[in-house]
N, C-alpha and C positions, 0 to 999 in steps of 0.2 A: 591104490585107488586110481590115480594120473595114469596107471600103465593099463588098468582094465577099461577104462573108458577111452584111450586111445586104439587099443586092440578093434572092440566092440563097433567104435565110431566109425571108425575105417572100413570095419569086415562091412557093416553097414552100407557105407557110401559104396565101396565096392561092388555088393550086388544091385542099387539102388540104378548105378551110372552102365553097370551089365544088362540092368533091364532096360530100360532105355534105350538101350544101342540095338539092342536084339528086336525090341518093336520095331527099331527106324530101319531096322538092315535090310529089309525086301524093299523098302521105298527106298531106299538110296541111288539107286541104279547108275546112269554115268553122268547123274549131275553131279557139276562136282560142288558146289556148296552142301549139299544134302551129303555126298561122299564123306566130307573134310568132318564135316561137323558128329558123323556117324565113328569117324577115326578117333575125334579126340575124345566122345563120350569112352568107346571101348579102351584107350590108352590109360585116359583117366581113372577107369575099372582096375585098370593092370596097376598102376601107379598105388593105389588105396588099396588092394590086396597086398602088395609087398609091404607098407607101413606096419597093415596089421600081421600079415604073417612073418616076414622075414625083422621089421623094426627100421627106424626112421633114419639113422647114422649107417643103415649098410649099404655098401658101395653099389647094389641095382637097384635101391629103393631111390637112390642120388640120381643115379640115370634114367629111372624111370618118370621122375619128375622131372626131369630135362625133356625127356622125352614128350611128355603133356604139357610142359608148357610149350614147346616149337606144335605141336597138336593145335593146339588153340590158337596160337599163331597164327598156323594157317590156313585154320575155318576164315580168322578175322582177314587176313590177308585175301584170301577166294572174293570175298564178302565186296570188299574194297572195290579189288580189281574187277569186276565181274561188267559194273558199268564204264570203265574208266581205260578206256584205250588210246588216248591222248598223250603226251609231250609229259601230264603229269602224274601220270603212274612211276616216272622213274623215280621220281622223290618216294611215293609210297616205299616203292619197292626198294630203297636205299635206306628207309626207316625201319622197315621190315627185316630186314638185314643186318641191320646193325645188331637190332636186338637180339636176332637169331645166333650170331655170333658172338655177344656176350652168355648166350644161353648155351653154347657149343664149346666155350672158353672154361665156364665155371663145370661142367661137366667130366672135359679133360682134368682142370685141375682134381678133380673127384678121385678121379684114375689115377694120376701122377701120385697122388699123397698115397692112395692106397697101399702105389707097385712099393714105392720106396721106405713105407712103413707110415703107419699113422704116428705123427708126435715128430716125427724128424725133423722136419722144417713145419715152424708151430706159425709161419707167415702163412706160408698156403693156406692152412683153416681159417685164418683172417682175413684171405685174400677170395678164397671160395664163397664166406658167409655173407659178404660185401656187393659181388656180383650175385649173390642171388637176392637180395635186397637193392640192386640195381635194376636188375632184370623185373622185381614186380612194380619197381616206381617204371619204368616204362610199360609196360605192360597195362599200366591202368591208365597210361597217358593216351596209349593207343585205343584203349576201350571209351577212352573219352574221344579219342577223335573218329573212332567210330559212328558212335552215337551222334556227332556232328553230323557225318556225311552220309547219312541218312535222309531221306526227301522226308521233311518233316509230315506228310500225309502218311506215311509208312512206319515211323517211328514206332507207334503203337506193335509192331508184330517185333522191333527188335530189344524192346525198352527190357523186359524179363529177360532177356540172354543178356545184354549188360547189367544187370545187377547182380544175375550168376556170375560174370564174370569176373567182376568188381569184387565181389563178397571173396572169391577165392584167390586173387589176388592180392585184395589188401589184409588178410590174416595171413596169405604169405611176410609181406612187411612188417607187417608186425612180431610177427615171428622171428625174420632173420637179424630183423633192426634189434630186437631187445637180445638178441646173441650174441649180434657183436660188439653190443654195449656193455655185456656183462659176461662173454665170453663160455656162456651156457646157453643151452636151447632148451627153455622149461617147459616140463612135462606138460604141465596145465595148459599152455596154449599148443602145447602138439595137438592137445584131447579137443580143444577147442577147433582148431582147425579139422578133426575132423565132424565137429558137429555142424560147422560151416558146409559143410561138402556133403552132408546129408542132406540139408535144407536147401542147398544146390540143385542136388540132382530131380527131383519135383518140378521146381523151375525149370529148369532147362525143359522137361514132359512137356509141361504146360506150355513154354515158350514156341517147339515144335507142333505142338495140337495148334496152332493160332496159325502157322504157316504164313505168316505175312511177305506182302511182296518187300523183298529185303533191297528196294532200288536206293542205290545210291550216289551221291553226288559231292566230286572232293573238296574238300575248303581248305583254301590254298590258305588262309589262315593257321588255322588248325595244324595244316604241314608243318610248313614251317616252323611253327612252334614245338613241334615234334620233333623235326629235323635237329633244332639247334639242342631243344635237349638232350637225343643221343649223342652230339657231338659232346656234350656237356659229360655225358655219364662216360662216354670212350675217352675222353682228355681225365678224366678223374681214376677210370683204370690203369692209363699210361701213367700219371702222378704214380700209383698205389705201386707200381710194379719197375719202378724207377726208383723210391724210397726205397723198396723190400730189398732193393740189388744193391741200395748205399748201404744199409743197415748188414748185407753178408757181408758184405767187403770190405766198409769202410774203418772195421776198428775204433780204435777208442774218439778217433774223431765222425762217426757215423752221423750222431745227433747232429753236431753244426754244420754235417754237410748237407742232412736233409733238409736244415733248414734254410742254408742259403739256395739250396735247390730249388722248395717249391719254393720262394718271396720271391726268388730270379726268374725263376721260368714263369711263375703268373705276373709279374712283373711286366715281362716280352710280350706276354700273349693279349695281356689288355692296354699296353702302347699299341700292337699292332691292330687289335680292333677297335681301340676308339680314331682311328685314322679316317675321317671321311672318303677318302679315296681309296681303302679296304673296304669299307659296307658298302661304295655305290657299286665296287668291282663284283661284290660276291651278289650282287640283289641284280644287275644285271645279267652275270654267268650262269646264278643257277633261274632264272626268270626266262634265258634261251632255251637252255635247253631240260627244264623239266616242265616248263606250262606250254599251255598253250599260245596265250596272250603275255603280252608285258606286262599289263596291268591287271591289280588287284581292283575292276572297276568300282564296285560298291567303294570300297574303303578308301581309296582315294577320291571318289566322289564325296564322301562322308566324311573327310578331312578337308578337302574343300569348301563345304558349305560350311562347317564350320569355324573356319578361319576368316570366311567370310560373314557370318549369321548370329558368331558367339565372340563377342572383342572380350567383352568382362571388363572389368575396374583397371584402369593406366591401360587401354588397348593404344595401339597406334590409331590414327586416323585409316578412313576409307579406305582411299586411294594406294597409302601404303598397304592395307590388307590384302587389297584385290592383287598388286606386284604380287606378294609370298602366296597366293593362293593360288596363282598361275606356275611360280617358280618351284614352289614344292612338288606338281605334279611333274616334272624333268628332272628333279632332283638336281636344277640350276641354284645355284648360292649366290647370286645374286640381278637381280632386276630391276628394270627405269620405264618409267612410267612416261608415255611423250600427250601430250594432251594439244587437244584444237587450239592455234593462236593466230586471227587473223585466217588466212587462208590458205598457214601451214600448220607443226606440229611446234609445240616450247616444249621445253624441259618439267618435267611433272616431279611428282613423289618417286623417293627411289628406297628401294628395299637392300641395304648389303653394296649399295653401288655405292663407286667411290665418285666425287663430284668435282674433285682434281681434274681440270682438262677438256670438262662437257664445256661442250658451246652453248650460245646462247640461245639457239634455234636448233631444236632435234631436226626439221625437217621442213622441206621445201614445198609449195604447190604443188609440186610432181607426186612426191612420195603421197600427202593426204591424197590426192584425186587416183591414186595408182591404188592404194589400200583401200577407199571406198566404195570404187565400182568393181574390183574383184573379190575383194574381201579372202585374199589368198595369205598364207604363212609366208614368209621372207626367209629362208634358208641363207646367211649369209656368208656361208664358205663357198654354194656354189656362185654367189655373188664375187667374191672374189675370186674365183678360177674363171670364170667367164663364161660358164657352164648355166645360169638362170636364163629366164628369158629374158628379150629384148626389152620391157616395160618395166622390170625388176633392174637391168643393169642398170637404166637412163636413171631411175627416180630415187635406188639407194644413197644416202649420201654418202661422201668418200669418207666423212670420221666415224662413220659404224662398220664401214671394214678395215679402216685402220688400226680400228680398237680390235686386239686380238680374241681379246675374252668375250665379244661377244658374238653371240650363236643363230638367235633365230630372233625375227621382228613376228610377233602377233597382233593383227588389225583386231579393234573392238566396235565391231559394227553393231547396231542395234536399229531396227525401220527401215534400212538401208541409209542409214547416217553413221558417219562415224565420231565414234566418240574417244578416239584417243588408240593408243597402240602400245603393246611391252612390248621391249628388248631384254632379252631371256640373256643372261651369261652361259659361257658354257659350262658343262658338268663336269664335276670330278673325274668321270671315266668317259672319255672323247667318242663321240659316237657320229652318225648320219642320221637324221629325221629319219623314222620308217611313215606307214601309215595309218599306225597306231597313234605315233604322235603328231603328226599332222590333225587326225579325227579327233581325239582327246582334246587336243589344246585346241581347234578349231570352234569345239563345242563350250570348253571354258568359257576361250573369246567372249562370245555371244553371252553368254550368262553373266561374267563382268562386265560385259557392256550395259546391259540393262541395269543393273546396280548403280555406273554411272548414269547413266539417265534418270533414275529415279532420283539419287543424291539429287542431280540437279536442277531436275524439277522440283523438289522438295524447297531448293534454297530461294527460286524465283516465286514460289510458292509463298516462302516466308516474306521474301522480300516485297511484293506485291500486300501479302498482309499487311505489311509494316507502312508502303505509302496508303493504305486505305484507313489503318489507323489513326495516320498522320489528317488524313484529308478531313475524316470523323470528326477529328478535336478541331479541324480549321473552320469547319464550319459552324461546331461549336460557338467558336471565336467570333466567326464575323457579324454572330446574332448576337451575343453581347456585347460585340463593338457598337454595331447601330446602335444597341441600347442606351450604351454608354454616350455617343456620340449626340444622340437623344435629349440628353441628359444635360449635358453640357453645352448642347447650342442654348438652351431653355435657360441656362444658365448666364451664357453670355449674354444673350439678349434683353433678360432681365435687368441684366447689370449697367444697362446703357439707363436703365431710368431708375433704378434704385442704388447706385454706387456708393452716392451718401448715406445710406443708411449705414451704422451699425452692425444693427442685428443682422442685416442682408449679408454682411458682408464675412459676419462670423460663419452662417449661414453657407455661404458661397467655399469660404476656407474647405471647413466642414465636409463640402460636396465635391473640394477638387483632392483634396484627402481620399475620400470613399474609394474616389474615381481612381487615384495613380494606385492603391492598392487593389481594386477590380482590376485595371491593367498590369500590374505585375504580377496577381495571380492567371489571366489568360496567358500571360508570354509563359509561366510554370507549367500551365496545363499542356503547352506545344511539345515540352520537351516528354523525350520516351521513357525516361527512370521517374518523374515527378509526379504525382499527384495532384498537384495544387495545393490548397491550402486545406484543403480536407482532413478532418479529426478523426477519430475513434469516439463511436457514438455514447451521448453522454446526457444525462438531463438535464432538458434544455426548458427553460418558463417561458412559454410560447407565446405570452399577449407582449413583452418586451419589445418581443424580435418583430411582432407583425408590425407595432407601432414605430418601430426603425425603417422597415419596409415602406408605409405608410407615409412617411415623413420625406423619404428622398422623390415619393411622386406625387407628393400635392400640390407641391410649384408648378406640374403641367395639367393634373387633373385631381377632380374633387376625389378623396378617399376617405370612407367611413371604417371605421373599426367597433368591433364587438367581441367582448369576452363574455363567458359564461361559465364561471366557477376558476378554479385555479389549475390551469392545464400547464400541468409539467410532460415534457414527451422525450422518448430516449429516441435521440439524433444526433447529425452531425450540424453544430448550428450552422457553419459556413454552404454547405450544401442546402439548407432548408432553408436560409434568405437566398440563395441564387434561385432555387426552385419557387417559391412566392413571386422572386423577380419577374420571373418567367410569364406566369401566368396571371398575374397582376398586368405587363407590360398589353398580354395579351387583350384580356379586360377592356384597359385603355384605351388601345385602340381598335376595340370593336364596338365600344360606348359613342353615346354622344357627346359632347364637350360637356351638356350640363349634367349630366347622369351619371351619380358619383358608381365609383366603384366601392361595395362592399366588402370584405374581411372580416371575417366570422371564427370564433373559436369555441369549442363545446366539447367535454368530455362525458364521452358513453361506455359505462363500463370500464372495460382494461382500454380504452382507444383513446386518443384524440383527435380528434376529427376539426381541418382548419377550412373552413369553404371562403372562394374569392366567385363573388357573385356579380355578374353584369346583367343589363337592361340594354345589351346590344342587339346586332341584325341576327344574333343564333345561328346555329350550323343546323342542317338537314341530318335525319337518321344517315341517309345513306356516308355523307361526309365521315360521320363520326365513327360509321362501322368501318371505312374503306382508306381513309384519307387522315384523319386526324391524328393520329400516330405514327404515322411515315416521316421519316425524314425527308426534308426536301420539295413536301406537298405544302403549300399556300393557300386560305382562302383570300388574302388579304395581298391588294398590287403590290409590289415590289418587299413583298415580304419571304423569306428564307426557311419557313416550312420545318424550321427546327426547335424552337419553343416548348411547345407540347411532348414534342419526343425526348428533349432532352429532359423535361418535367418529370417524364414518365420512368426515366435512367434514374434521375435522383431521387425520388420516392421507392423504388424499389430496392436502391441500392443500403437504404437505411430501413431496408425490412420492413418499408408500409406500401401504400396500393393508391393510385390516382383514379379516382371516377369522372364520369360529366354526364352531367342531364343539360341539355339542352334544346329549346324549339325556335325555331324560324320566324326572326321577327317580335319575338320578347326574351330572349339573352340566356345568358349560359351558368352552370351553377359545377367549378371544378373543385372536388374535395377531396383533400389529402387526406389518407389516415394511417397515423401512427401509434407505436406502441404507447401508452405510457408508462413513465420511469418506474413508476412503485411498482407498477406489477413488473416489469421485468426483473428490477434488483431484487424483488420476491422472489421470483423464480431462479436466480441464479446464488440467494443464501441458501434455499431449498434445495 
C-alpha cells in the first residue's frame, strides 16, 4: 500500500508542478524572478517523476532532489537580492552559499557511495542523511528570513509561497531526521511527502495568480541569525566528518578518541567565543564590510531605552543606567559619569569604572563652559596626539588622557545647559570615532540628558513639596499656639486673684496639663513620619467630649451645652476635640463677651450631627462661598485664616462633612456631621 501511494503521490505532484510551469513559461520572459521560480517549479516536476518512476533511494532521484532544492534556493535567493544592492548582500550571499554547498556536499556524497558500492562505508549513508536534514533546517531558516524581509505591505503576495515552501521542507526534516534516528527511511512518510507536494503545487498556482509586488528589505537581524546558524550547521558537518575519519582509523581506541575530540575541540571553540574581544572583533569585521551602516539603529535604540525606561526589581539607580546605556551602544565596558559641581564637573556614578585614582574634581571651568556652548564629543586620543582643536586641548584635563582606557568625553546638554558628561572607556577592539558614532552617541547625549533634568526636577519637585508640607503643619501650629497661648494668659492672669483657691488651683494644674500635652502633640505634628496623636476611628460618646471642650473655655467665655438622645459617633476622639477646638475658639471670638457660645448635639438617623452655634458679627454669602475655607484668609485682625480649614481637614478626614449657615450681623451655625458607630460596626459585621 506505502509503495502505491508513494508511486501515485509523486506521479501526481509531478504533473501537478508540470502544469504550472507550463502556464508560467510564456510569462517568464528574462525576468529573472519570474525565470528562477519557473525553473524550480519544472526541476521540481523532474524531481517527483523520478520518486515515482525510477524510486526514492536511486542515485538521480538523490540528485534530482539536490537539484530542487539549489532551484528553490535560488528563486529565494533572486528574491532577496533583487532589492538589495548594498554592503549587505554579501552576508545573504555567504548564507546562500553556504547552504548551497551543504546541498552540493551531500549530493557528491550520493555519487561517491554509489561509485564505490552501496553498504561499503555504512558512514557515508549517516553522513549523507544528516546533511540533508541539515540542508532542510536551514532551508526553512531561510524561508523564515525571507518572509522577514519582505516590506510588510507586500507580505500578502509572498505569505502562500512560504507555506509551500515550509510544508516541503519541513516533511523533508521529518523524514531525514526520523532516518537517521532509526536508520530507515519509512515508506509512510515517503507517501506522505508526496501528499505534501501535491497540496503544494496548487499553492504555489494560487501564490503566482496574486503576482504580488515581492519588494524586499533585509533585516540585518534575521542575517545574522542566519549567518551564525550556517556556521553552526558547517562546524557540525566538520565535527561529523572528523569523527567518521577517528572511527576508520582509529581502532580499538576510536571511541575515546572521539570523545576527547569533540569535549576538546567544543571546549576551544566556546573559550574562544565567549571572549569579549572575539564578539566585538567579529560584530565589527563583518558590520564593515557586509552592511551598510555599523549600527543595527532600531535595536540598539530599543536596548537603549530600555536600559534606561525598564530597571525592574534591584535595578541600579538612574544615573548608573543612563552610564551602560550610553556605553553599550560602543560596546565600551566601562564608563563615569562627571556631573555639575560649583562651576565645574565632580565625580558622578560609574558603571564598570574603577574609582582607584579618580580625582576629586572630573573637571574644570574650562571643560563645563567648553562642552556647553559646543556641545561637541571629546575624541581623546586625538587629544593626546595634539591633533583636536585648540578649545579641546586647553579645557581637557591632563588625568583623562593620562588614563589610557579612556576614549571619548560625551557632553549631556539638555535647553542648552548642561547637565553632566560620560567618559566612554575604550572598546575591546580599538578603533577611531567615525560619524556614525559621533551622530549616535551625540543623539544619546541629548536623550540622557533630559532624563537628567527630569530626575532633577522631579527631586526639587519633591523637595519643595516637602517644605510646603512642612510650612502647612507650621501654620497649623502657630493657630493652635495662639490658642494655647490664649489660654494660658487667661490662666495666669486669673491666678493673680484666685491662687488661694483650691479648686482654682486644681483647675489651673488640670489646664497646664491639657496644655503641655496640646504642645507635645504640635512639636509630633512638625515632624515628617508622625501623625500626632491621632487614633484609628473608634466610637466615641460625643456629649462627654463636647463637655471637656466646654469646660477648658468657660474661664474666658460663657459656653452652653446640649445633648439630644445618646450620640455615639465613629471618630478619632483626639481629632474631633482639636476640631470643636477650632471652631468653638472661632465662635468666641466672633461673639460678644456676654453671648454664650452654644454646643449642640443630636442624632439623625445613621449621623450625628454636633452644631457650635454663635450670636456674632456673621460672615457675608460671598465670604463663605470664596474665603472661608482658604487657608490663610482672615475675617478677623490679626488672625491666621486657618481654623476653618483646618476644621474642614478633620471632619473629612474621619469620613463626616462641615456645613455653615450663617448671616451678617446675627451669627453662625457650623455643624459637623458624623457617622454613627452602630451603624457603621453594622455595616462592617454585614
Amino acid at each position: 500500500m506505502p509503495v502505491t501511494a508513494i508511486l501515485w503521490s509523486h506521479a501526481l505532484a509531478a504533473l501537478l508542478f508540470a502544469g504550472v510551469a507550463l502556464t508560467r513559461l510564456r510569462d517568464a520572459g528574462t525576468a529573472l524572478p519570474r525565470l528562477t521560480f519557473v525553473v524550480a517549479l519544472g526541476v521540481t516536476a523532474l524531481w517527483a517523476l523520478a520518486v515515482a518512476g525510477i524510486g526514492p533511494s536511486d542515485l538521480v532521484t538523490r540528485i534530482a532532489e539536490s537539484a530542487r532544492n539549489i532551484a528553490w534556493l535560488g528563486f529565494m535567493f533572486v528574491l532577496v537580492r533583487r532589492d538589495g544592492g548594498g554592503p549587505e548582500a554579501r552576508a545573504v550571499a555567504i548564507i546562500y552559499g553556504v547552504v548551497a554547498i551543504l546541498v552540493v556536499i551531500g549530493a557528491g556524497l550520493a555519487v561517491t557511495d554509489e561509485t564505490i558500492g552501496p553498504g561499503v562505508v555504512p558512514a557515508l549513508g549517516t553522513v549523507r542523511t544528516l546533511l540533508r536534514a541539515m540542508v532542510a533546517i536551514s532551508a526553512l531558516v531561510l524561508v523564515n528570513h525571507l518572509y522577514s524581509a519582505v516590506a510588510p505591505r507586500a507580505r500578502g503576495g509572498i505569505s502562500l509561497v512560504v507555506i509551500a515552501l515550509a510544508g516541503m521542507w519541513g516533511i523533508d526534516l521529518v523524514l531525514y531526521a526520523t532516518a537517521y534516528l532509526t536508520s530507515l527511511a519509512p515508506a509512510v512518510l515517503i507517501a506522505v511527502r508526496g501528499v505534501v507536494m501535491v497540496l503544494a503545487a496548487p499553492i504555489f498556482a494560487i501564490a503566482v495568480q496574486r503576482n504580488g509586488d515581492w519588494t524586499l528589505q533585509l533585516s540585518r537581524t534575521v542575517a545574522w541569525q542566519t549567518l551564525t546558524f550556517a556556521i553552526t550547521l558547517l562546524y557540525a558537518v566538520i565535527m561529523l566528518a572528523a569523527t567518521s575519519a577517528i572511527a576508520a582509523f582509529g581502532g580499538d581506541n576510536a571511541r575515546v578518541l572521539q570523545t576527547a575530540f569533540v569535549f576538546g575541540s567544543t571546549a576551544a571553540v566556546l573559550t574562544i567565543l565567549s571572549s569579549p574581544w572575539v564578539r566585538a572583533w567579529a560584530k565589527v569585521k563583518v558590520a564593515k564590510h557586509f552592511f551598510r551602516h555599523r549600527y543595527d539603529y532600531r535595536a540598539e535604540w530599543t536596548r537603549f531605552t530600555d536600559t534606561l525606561g525598564k530597571p525592574g526589581e534591584g535595578a541600579a539607580p538612574l544615573d548608573e543606567r543612563i552610564v551602560k546605556a550610553v556605553a553599550d551602544l560602543t560596546d565600551s565596558p566601562a564608563g563615569l559619569l562627571l556631573v555639575p559641581e560649583g562651576t565645574g564637573l565632580g565625580i558622578g556614578a560609574d558603571w564598570n569604572w574603577a574609582p582607584e585614582g579618580l580625582p576629586p574634581i572630573g573637571g574644570d571651568e574650562a571643560l563645563a563652559t567648553y562642552l556647553a556652548t559646543t556641545g561637541r564629543i571629546v575624541e581623546l586620543d586625538m587629544v593626546r596626539g595634539d591633533t583636536a582643536e585648540p578649545g579641546e586641548l586647553a579645557s581637557v584635563p591632563l588625568w583623562m588622557t593620562d588614563e589610557s582606557t579612556a576614549w571619548a568625553l560625551v557632553p549631556l546638554v539638555h535647553l542648552d545647559r548642561l547637565q553632566g558628561a560620560i567618559l566612554l572607556a575604550r572598546p575591546p577592539v580599538d578603533r577611531s570615532l567615525d560619524w556614525e558614532d559621533f551622530d549616535l552617541l551625540r543623539i544619546a547625549g541629548r536623550q540622557v540628558a533630559s532624563y537628567l533634568a527630569e530626575a532633577r526636577a522631579q527631586e526639587a519637585l519633591s523637595d519643595a513639596q516637602r517644605f510646603d508640607e512642612f510650612n502647612r503643619r507650621f501654620a497649623f501650629i502657630m493657630h493652635d499656639i495662639k490658642n494655647l497661648v490664649s489660654q494660658l494668659t487667661l490662666t495666669a492672669r486669673n491666678a493673680e486673684r484666685h491662687a488661694d483657691n483650691p479648686e482654682f488651683r486644681a483647675d489651673m494644674i488640670a489646664t497646664l496639663q491639657d496644655s503641655a500635652g496640646r504642645m507635645n502633640d504640635l512639636l509630633a505634628r512638625l515632624s515628617q513620619h508622625h501623625s500626632g496623636r491621632a487614633e484609628e476611628l473608634r466610637a466615641v460618646e460625643v456629649s462627654p467630649l463636647i463637655e471637656r471642650v466646654a469646660a477648658r473655655r468657660r474661664t474666658q467665655h460663657p459656653i452652653a451645652t446640649v445633648s439630644r438622645g445618646q450620640a455615639v459617633a465613629l471618630a478619632d476622639p483626639a481629632r474631633l476635640e482639636q476640631l470643636l477646638g477650632h471652631l468653638v475658639q472661632n465662635a468666641i471670638e466672633a461673639s460678644n463677651p456676654a453671648e454664650p457660645v452654644t454646643i449642640a448635639v443630636a442624632v439623625k438617623d445613621t449621623r450625628v450631627e454636633i452644631d457650635v452655634i454663635d450670636k456674632g458679627c456673621g460672615m457675608s454669602p460671598a465670604f463663605l462661598r470664596e474665603k472661608l475655607f482658604k487657608p490663610f484668609v482672615s475675617s478677623k485682625t490679626g488672625g491666621f485664616g486657618i481654623g476653618a480649614y483646618e476644621a474642614l481637614q478633620l471632619a473629612q478626614a474621619m469620613g463626616g462633612t462641615l456645613e455653615v449657615n450663617s448671616r451678617e450681623g446675627e451669627g453662625s451655625r457650623f455643624r459637623v456631621t458624623l457617622p454613627a458607630a452602630r451603624d457603621m460596626q453594622f455595616g462592617k459585621a454585614a
